[in-house]
C-alpha positions in Angstrom: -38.2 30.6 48.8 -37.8 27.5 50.9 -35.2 28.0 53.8 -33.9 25.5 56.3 -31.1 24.2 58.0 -28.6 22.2 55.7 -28.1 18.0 56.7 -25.1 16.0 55.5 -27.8 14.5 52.2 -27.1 18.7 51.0 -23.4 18.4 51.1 -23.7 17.5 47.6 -25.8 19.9 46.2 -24.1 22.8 48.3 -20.5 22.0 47.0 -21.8 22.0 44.0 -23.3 25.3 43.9 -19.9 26.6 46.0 -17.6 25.2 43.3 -19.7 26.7 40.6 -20.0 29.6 42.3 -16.6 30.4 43.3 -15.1 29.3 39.9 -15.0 32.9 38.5 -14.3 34.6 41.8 -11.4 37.7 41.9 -9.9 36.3 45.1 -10.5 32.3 44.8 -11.4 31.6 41.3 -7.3 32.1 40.2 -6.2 29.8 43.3 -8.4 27.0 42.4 -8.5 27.1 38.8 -7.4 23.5 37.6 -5.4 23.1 34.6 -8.3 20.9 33.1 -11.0 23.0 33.8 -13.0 20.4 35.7 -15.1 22.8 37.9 -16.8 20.4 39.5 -13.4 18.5 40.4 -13.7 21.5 43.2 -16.8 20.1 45.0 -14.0 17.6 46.8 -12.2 21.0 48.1 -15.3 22.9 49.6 -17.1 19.8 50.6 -14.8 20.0 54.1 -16.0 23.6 54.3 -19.9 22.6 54.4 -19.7 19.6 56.5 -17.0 20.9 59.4 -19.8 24.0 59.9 -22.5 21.0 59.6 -21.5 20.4 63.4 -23.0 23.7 64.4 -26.1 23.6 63.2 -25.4 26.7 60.8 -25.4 26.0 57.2 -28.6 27.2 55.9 -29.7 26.5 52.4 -32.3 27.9 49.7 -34.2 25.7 47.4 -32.4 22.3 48.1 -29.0 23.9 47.6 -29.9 26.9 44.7 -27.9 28.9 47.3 -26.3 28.5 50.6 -25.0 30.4 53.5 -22.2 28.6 55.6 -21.8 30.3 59.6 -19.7 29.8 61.8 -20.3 30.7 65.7 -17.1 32.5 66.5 -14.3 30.9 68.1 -15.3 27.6 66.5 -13.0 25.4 64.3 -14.3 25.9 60.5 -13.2 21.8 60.2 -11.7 18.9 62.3 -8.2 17.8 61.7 -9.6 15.2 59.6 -11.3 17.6 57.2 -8.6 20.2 56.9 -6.5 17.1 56.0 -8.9 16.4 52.9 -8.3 20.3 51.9 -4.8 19.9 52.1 -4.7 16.4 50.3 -6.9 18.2 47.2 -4.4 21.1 47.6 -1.1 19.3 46.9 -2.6 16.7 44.6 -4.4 19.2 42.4 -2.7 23.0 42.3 0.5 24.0 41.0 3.1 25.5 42.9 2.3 28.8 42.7 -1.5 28.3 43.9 -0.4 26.2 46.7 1.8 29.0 48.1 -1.4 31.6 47.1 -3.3 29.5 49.2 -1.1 29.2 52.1 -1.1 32.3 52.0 -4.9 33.5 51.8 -5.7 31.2 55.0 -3.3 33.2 56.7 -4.8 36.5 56.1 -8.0 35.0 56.8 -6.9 34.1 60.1 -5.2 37.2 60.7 -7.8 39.6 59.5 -10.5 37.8 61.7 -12.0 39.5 65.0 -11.5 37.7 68.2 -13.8 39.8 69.9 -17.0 40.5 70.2 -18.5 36.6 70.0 -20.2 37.3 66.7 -21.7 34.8 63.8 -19.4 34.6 60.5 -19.9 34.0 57.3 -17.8 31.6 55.8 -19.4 31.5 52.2 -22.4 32.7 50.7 -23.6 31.4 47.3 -26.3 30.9 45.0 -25.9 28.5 41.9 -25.2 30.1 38.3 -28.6 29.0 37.1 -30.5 30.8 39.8 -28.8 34.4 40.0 -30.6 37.3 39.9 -33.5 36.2 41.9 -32.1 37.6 45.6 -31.9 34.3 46.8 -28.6 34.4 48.8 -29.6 38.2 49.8 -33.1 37.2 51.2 -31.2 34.4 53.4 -28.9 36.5 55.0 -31.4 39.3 55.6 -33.1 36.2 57.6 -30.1 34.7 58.8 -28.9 38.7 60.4 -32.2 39.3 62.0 -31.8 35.7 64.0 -28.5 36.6 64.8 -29.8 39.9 66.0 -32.1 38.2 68.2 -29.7 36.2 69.9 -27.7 39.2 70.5 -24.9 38.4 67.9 -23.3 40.5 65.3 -21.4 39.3 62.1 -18.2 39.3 60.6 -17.2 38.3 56.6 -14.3 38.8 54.0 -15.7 39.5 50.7 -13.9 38.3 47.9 -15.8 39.7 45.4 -16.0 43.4 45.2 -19.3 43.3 42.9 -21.0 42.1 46.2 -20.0 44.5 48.6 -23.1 47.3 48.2 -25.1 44.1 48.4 -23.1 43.0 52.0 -23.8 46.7 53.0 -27.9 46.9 52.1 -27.7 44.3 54.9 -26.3 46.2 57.3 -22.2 45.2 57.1 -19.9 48.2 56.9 -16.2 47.5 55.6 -13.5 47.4 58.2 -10.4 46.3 56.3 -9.0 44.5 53.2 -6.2 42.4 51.9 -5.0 41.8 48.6 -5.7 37.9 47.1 -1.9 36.3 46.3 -3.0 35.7 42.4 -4.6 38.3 40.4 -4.2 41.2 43.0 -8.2 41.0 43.8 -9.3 42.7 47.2 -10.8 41.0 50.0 -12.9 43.1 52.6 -13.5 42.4 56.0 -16.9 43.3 56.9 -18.6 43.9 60.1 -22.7 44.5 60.9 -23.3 45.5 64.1 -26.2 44.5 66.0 -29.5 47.3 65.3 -30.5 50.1 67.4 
């Protein structure tokens, strides 16, 4: 396993592997679902994701983009004006009413549901591309990724939107904390914590 810090050349590769990723997610798979199927039509709304983290030095990828974890330092801005603009623009040009209002309504509770305090690192998404699951790739990363955290004296924050992941979230260390419910399709999203060891 190959991991390094992510450049702008892997924004490519790493929306790619998001919007594949993400496609059959409980919480954002029914949001984002376009009525032509075009799954990688959906690379255009997490590339803004990848590069507004890009700033910070903490996008870390696997294998030339096999699988990706996107951190944010907290109190940073997850984009610029410029690149919540693009999400927006792929928003109203591409999702139907009711998935514009679900996810108006998902950012929200991510804002809301998201610690101010301690300063902390948090994961925005973690991924691995369809064609390389079940080789612990994204779980090897953020083993890595926690232990430098550890050492700088930072814990970590996340919302899982997938409730097949959570045991995996809490081999690592991350203990639930809360939850909402995803607009569409009623899916739960938990807030997760991992405290710093010892």
């Amino acid at each position: 396993m190959q991991l390094r810090l992510a450049v702008d050349a892997d924004v490519p590769a790493i929306s790619e592997t998001l919007s594949l990723a993400f496609a059959d997610d409980p919480a954002w798979g029914p949001i984002l679902r376009l009525a032509d199927g075009d799954a990688t039509a959906l690379e255009r709304f997490w590339a803004p994701f990848v590069r507004g983290a890009l700033r910070y030095e903490t996008v870390w990828v696997v294998d030339d983009g096999a699988a990706v974890a996107v951190w944010l330092p907290s109190g940073g801005d997850e984009m610029t004006r410029e690149q919540l603009a693009d999400v927006q623009a792929f928003v109203d040009e591409r999702l139907d009413d009711e998935q514009r209002r679900a996810f108006a309504e998902i950012w929200e509770a991510f804002e809301h549901h998201h610690p101010a305090e301690p300063p902390h690192m948090y994961l925005s998404l973690l991924a691995t591309h369809p064609s390389r699951r079940g080789e612990g790739l994204a779980q090897q990363m953020l083993a890595e990724n926690l232990r430098a955290f550890a050492a700088q004296g930072l814990p970590a924050y996340l919302e899982s939107t997938n409730p097949a992941n959570n045991r995996r979230y809490e081999r690592a260390g991350f203990r639930e904390v809360g939850a909402f419910t995803a607009p569409i399709g009623g899916g739960r999203v938990a807030t997760m914590w991992c405290e710093l060891p010892g």
